[in-house]
Backbone as a chain_set.jsonl record, in Angstrom:
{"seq": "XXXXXXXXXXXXXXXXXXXXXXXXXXXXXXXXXXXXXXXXXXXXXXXXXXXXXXXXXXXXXXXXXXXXXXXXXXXXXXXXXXXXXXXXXXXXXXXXXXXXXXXXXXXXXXXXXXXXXXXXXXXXXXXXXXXXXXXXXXXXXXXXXXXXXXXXXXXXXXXXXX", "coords": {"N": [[-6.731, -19.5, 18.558], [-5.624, -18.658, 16.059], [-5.558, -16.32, 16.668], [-4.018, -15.865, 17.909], [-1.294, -16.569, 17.517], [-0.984, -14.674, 15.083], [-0.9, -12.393, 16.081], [0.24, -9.671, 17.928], [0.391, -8.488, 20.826], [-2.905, -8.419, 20.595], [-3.367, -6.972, 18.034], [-2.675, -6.569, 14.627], [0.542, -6.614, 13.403], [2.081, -4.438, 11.318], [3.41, -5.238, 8.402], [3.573, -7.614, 8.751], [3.763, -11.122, 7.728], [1.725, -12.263, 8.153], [-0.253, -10.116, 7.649], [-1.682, -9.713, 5.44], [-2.73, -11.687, 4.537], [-4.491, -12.41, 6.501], [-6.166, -10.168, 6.208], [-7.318, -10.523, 3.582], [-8.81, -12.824, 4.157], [-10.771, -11.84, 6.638], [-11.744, -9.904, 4.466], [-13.414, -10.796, 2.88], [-16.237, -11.305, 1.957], [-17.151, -8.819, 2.145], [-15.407, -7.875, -0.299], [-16.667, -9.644, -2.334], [-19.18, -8.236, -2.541], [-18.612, -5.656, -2.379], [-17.227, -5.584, -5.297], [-19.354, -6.434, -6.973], [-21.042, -4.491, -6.53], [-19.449, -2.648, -8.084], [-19.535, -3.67, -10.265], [-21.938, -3.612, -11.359], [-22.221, -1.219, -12.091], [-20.863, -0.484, -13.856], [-17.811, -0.672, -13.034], [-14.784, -0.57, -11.824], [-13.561, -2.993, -9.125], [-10.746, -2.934, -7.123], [-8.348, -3.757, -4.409], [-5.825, -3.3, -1.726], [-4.23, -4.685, 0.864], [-5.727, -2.706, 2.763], [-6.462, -0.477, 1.332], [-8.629, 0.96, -1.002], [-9.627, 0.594, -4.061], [-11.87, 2.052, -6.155], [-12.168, 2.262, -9.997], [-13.593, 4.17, -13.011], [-14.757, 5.008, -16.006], [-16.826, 6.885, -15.752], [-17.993, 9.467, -13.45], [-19.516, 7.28, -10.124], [-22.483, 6.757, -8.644], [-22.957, 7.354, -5.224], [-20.785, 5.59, -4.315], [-18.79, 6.004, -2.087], [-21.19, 5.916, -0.215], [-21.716, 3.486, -0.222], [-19.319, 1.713, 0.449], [-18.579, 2.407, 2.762], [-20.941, 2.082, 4.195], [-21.271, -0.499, 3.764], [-18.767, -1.657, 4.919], [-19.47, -1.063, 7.831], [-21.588, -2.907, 8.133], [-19.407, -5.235, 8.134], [-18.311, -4.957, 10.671], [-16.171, -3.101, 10.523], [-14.733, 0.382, 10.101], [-14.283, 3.186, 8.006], [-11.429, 5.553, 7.773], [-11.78, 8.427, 7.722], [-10.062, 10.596, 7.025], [-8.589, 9.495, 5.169], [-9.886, 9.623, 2.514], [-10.183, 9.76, -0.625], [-10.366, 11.242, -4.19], [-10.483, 11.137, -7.289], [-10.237, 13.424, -10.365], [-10.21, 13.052, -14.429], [-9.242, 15.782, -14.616], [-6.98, 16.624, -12.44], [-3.573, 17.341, -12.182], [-1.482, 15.173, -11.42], [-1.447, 12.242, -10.1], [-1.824, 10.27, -7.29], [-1.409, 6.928, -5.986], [-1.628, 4.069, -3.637], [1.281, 5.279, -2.747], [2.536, 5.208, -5.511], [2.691, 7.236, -8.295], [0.144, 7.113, -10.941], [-0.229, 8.877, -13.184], [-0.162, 8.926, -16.737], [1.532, 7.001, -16.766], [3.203, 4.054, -14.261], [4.904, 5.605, -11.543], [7.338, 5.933, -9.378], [7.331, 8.245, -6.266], [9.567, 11.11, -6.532], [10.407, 12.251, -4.673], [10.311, 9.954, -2.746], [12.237, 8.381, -3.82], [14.627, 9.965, -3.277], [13.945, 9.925, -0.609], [14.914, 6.715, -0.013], [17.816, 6.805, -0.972], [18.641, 8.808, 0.661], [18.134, 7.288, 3.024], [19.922, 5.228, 2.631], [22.758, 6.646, 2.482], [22.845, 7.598, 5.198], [23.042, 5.284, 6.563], [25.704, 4.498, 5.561], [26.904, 6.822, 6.183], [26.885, 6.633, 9.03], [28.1, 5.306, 12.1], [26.466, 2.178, 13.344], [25.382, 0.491, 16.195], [24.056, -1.513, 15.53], [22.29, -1.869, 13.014], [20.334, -2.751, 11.342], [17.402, -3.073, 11.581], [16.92, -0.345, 9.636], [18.226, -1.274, 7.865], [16.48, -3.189, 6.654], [14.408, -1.687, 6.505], [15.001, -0.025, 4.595], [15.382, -2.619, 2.214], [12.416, -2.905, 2.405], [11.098, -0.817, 1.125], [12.702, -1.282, -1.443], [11.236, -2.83, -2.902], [9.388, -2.4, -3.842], [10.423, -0.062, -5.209], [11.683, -1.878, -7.121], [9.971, -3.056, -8.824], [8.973, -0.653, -10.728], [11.163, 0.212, -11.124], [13.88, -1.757, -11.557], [16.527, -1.588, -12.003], [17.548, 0.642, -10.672], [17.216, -0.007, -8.531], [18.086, -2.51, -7.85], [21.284, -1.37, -8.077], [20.835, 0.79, -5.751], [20.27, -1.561, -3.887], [22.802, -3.455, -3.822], [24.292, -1.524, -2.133], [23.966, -1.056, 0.102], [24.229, -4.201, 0.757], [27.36, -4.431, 1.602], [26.56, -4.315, 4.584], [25.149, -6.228, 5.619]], "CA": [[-5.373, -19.886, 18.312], [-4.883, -18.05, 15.184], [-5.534, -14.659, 17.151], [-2.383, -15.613, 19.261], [-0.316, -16.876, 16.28], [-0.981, -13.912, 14.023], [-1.244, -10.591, 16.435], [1.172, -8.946, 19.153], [-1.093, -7.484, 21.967], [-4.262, -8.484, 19.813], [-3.194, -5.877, 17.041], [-2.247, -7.23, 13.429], [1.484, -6.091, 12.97], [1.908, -3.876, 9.972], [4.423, -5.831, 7.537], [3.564, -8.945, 9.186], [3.268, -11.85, 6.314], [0.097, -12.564, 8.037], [-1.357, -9.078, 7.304], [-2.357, -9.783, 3.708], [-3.772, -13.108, 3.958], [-5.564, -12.029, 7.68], [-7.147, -8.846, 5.876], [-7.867, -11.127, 3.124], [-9.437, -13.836, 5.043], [-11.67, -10.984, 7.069], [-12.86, -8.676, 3.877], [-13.546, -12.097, 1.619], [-17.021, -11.325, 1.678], [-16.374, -7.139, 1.921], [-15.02, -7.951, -1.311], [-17.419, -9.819, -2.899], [-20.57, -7.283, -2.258], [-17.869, -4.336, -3.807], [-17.257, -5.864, -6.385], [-20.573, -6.941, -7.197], [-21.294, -2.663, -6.509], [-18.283, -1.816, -9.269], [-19.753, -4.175, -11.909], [-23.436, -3.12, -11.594], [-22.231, 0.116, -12.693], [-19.43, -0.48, -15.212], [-16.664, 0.171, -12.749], [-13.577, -1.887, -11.463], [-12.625, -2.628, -7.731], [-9.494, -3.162, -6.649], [-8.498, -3.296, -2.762], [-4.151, -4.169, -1.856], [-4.461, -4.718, 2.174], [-6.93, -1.746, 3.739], [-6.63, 0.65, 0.259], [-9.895, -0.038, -1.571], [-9.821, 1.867, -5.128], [-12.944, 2.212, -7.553], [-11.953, 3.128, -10.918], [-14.161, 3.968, -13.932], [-14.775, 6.01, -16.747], [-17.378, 7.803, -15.291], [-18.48, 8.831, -11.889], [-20.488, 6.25, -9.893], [-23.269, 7.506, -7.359], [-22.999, 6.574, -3.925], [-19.898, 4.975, -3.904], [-18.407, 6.083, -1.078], [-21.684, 5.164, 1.009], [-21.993, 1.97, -0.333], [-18.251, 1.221, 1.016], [-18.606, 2.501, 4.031], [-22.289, 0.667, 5.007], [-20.899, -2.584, 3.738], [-17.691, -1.548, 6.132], [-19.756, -1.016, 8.663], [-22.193, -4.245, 8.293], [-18.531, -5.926, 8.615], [-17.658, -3.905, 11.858], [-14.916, -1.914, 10.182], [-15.255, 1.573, 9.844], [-13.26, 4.067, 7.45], [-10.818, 6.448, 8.058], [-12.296, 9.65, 6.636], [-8.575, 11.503, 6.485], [-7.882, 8.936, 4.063], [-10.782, 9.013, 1.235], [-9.356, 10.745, -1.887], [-11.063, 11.335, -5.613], [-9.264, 11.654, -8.459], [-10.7, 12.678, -11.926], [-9.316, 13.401, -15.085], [-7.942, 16.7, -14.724], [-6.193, 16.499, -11.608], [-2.426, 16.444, -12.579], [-0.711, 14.311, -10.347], [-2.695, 11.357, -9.011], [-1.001, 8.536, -6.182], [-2.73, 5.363, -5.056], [-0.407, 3.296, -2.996], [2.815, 5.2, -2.775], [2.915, 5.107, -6.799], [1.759, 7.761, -9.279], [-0.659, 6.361, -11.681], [-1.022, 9.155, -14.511], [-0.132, 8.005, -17.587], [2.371, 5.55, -16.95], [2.769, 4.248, -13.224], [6.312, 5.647, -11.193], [7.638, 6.309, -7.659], [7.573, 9.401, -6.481], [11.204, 11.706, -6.642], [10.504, 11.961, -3.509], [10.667, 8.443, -2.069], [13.624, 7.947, -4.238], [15.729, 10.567, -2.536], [14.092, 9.5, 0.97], [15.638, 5.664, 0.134], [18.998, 7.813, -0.964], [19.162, 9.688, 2.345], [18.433, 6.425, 4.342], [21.384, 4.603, 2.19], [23.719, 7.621, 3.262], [23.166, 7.501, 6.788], [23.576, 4.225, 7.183], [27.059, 4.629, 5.135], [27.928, 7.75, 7.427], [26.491, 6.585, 10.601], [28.455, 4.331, 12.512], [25.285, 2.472, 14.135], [25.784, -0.676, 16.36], [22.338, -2.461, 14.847], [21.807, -1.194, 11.397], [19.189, -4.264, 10.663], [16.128, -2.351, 11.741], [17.167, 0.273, 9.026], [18.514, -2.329, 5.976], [15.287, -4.39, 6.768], [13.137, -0.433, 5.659], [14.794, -0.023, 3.027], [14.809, -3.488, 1.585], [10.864, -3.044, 1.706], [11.064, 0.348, 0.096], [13.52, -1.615, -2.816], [10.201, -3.936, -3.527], [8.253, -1.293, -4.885], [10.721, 0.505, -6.584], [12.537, -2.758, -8.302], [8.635, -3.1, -10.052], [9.057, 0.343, -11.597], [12.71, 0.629, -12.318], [14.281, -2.972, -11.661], [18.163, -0.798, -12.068], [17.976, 1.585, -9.638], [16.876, -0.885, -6.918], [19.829, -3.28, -8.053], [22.247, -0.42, -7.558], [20.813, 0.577, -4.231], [20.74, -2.876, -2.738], [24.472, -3.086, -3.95], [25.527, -0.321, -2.024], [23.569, -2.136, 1.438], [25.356, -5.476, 0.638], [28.304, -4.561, 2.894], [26.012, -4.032, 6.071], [24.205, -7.395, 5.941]], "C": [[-4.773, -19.047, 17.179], [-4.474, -16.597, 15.616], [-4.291, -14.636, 17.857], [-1.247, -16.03, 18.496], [0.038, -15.638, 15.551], [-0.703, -12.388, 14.582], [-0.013, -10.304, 18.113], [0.258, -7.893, 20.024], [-2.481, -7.366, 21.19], [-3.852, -7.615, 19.006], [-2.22, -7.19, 16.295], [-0.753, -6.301, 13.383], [1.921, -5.642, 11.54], [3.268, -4.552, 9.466], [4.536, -6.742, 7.813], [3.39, -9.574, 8.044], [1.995, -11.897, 6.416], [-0.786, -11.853, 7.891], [-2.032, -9.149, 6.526], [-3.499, -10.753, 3.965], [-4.787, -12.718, 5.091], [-6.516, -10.911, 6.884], [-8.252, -9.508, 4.712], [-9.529, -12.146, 3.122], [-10.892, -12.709, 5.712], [-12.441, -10.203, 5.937], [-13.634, -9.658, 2.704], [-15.045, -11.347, 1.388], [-17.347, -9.565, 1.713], [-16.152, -7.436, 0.361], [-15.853, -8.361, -2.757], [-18.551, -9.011, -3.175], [-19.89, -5.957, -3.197], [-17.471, -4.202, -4.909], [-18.196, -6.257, -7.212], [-21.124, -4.886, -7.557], [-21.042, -2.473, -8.285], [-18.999, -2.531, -10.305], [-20.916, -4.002, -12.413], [-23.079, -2.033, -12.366], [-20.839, 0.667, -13.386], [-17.939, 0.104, -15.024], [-15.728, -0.904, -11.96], [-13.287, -1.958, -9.692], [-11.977, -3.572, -7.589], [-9.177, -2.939, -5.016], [-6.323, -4.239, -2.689], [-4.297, -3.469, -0.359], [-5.782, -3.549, 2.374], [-6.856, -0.703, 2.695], [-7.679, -0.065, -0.285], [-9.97, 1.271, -2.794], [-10.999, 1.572, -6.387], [-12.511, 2.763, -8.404], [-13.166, 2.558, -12.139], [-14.595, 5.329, -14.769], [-15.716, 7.081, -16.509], [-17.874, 8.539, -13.686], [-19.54, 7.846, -11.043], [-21.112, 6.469, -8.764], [-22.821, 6.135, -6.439], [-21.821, 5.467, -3.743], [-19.078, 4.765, -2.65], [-19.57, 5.253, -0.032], [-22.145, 3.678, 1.028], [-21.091, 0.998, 0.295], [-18.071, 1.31, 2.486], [-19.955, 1.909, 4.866], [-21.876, -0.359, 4.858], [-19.418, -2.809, 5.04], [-18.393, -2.053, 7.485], [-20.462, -2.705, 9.227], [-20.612, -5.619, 8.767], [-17.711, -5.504, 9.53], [-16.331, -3.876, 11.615], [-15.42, -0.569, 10.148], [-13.912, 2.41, 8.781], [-13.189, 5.068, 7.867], [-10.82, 7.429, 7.153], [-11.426, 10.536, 6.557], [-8.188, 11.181, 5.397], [-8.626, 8.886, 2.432], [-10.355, 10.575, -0.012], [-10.11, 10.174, -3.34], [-10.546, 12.123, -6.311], [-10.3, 12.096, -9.791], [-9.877, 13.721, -12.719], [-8.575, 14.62, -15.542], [-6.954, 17.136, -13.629], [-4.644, 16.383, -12.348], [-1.309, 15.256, -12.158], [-1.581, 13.343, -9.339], [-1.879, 10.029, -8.391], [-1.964, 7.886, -5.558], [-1.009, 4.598, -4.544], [0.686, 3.595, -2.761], [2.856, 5.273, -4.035], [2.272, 6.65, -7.459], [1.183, 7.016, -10.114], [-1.105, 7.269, -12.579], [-0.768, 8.197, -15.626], [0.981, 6.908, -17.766], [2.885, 5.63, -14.763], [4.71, 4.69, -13.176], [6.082, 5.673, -9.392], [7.978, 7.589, -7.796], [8.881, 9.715, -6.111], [11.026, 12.009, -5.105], [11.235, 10.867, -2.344], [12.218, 8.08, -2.102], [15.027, 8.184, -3.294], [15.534, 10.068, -0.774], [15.253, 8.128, 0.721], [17.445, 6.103, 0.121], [19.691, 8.157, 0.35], [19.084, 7.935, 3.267], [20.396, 5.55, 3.852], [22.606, 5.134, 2.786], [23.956, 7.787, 4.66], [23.327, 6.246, 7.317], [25.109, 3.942, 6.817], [27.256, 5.472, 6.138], [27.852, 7.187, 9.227], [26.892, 5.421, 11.84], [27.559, 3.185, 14.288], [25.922, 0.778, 14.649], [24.698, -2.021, 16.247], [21.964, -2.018, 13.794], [20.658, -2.032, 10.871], [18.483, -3.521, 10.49], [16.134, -1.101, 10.045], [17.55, 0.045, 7.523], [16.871, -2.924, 5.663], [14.113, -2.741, 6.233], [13.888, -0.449, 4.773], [15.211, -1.375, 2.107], [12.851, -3.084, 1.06], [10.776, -1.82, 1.099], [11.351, -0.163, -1.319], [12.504, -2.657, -3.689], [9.703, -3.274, -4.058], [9.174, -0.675, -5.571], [11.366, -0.449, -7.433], [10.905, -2.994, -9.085], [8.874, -2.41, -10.857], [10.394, 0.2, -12.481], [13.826, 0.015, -11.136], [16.104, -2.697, -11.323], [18.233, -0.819, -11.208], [17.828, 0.58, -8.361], [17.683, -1.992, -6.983], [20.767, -2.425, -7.74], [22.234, -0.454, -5.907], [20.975, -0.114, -3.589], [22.48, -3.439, -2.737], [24.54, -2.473, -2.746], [25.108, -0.396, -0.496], [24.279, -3.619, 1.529], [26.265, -5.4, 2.006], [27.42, -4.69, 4.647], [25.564, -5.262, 6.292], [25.371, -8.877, 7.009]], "O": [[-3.588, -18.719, 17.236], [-3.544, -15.899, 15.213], [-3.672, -13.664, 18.29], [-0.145, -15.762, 18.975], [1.231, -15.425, 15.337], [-0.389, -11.426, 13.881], [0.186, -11.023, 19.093], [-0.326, -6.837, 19.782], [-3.097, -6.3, 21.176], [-4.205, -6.722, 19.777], [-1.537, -8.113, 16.738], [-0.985, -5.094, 13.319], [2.096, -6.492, 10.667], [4.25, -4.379, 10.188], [5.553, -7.284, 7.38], [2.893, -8.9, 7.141], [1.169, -11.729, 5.519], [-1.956, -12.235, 7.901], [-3.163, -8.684, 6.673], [-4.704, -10.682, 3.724], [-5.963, -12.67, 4.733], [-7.723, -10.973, 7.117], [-9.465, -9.299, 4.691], [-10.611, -12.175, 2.535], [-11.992, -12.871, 5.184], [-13.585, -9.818, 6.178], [-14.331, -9.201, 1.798], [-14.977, -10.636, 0.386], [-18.13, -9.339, 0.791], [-17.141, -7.037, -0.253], [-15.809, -7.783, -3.842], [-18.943, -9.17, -4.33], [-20.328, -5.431, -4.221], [-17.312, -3.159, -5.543], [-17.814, -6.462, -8.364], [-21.436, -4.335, -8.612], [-21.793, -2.287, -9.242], [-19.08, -1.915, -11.367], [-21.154, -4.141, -13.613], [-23.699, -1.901, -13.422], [-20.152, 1.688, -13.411], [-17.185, 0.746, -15.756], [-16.148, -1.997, -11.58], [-12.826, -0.981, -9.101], [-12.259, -4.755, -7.778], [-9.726, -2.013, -4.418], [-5.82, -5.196, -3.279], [-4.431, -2.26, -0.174], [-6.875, -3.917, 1.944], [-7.293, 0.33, 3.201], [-7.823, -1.286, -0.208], [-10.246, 2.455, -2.599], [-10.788, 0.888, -7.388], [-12.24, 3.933, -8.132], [-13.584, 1.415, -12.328], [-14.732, 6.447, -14.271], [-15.483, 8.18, -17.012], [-18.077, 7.71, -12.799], [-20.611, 7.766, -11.644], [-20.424, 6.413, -7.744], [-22.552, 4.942, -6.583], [-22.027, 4.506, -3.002], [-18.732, 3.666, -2.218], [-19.26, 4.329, 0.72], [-22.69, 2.973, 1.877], [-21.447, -0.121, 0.664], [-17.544, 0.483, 3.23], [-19.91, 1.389, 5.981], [-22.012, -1.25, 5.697], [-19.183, -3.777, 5.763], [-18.087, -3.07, 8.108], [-20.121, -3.413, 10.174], [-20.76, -6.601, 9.494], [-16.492, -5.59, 9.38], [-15.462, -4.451, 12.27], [-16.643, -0.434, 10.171], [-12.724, 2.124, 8.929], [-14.128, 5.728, 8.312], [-10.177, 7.479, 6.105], [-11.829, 11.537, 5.965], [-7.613, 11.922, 4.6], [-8.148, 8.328, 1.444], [-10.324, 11.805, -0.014], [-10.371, 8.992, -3.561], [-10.213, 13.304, -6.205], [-11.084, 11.254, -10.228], [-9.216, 14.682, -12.324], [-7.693, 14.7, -16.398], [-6.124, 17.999, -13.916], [-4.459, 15.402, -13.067], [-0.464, 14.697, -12.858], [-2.147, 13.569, -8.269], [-1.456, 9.048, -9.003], [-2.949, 8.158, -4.872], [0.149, 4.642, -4.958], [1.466, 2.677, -2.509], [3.996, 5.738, -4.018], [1.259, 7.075, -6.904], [1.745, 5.922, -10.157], [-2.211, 7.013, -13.055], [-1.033, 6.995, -15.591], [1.185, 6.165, -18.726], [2.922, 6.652, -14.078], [5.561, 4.42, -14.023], [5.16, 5.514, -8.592], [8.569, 8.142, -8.724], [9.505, 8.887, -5.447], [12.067, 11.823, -4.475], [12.165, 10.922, -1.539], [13.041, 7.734, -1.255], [15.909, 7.458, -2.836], [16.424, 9.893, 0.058], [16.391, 8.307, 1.154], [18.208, 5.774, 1.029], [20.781, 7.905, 0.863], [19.977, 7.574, 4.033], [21.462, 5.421, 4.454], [23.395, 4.452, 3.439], [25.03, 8.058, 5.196], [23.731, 6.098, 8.471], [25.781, 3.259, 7.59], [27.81, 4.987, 7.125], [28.576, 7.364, 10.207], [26.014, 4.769, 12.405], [27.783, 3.265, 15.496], [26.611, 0.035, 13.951], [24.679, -3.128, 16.786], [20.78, -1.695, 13.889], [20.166, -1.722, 9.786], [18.501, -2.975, 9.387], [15.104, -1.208, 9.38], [17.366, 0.691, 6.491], [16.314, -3.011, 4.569], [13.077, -2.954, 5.603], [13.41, -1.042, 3.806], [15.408, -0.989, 0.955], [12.285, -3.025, -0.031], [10.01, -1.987, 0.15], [10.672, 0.197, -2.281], [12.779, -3.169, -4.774], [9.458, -3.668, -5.198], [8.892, -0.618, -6.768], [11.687, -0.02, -8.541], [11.063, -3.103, -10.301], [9.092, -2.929, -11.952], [10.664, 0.12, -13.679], [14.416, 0.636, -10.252], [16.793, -3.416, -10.6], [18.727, -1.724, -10.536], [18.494, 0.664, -7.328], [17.98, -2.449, -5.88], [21.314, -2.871, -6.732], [22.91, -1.079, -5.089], [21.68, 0.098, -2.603], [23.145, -3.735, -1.745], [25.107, -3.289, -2.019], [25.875, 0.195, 0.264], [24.854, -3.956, 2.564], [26.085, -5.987, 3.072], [27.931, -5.188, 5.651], [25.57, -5.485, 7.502], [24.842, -9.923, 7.386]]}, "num_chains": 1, "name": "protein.A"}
């Protein structure tokens, strides 16, 4: 019953509410075992839906295959396009969509993407604009964390469309 409550053609819908708590619910014990890993060896884990980030002051053997056997023992597997290692002289390091050197931001990037979508929905005389307010609302969640302004402005300047 929950599989027919929670999923559209058996697949979890990405931005569904129930993604979090479903991924939750499934890595509970995923979670426990990696975190159990990170603290044996004086290092932190963190996981926000299907990102799973080890940080610690030094490097920590076998991390990767410790994440990916315990994956596996919970028939998941990782997506080896996605596994990225940062250390401290890298200059530019992103986890989630954010930078995270020394103080966290959004990248100038993003910014101008939310920008450009704002603009085309001002120029573009569309006869369903929802689909398009409804992305960049969830874009305006992550950047009102960083900088609380700019994502008051922007949602301003969407107002009229709603």
């Amino acid at each position: 019953m929950l599989t027919t409550l929670t999923t559209y053609k058996y697949c979890l819908p990405q931005g569904s509410p129930a993604s979090p708590i479903t991924a939750n619910l499934v890595l509970r014990d995923f979670d426990d075992q990696i975190n159990n890993f990170a603290k044996n060896n004086r290092a932190f884990y963190s996981r926000f839906g299907d990102d799973i980030l080890i940080s610690a002051n030094k490097p920590v053997d076998n991390t990767f295959i410790t994440i990916k056997t315990t994956l596996r023992k919970h028939g998941l597997k990782i997506n080896e396009s996605k596994n990225y290692y940062f250390d401290t002289f890298q200059k530019r390091k992103s986890v989630l969509g954010l930078i995270i050197n020394k103080k966290l931001n959004i990248p100038k990037k993003e910014r101008k993407l939310i920008r450009a979508m704002i603009f085309n929905l001002k120029e573009k005389e569309m006869k369903d604009p929802e689909k398009l307010i409804q992305s960049i609302k969830g874009k305006l969640i992550q950047v009102k964390i960083l900088h609380p302004n700019l994502a008051d402005k922007m949602a301003k300047q969407i107002e009229n469309f709603n």
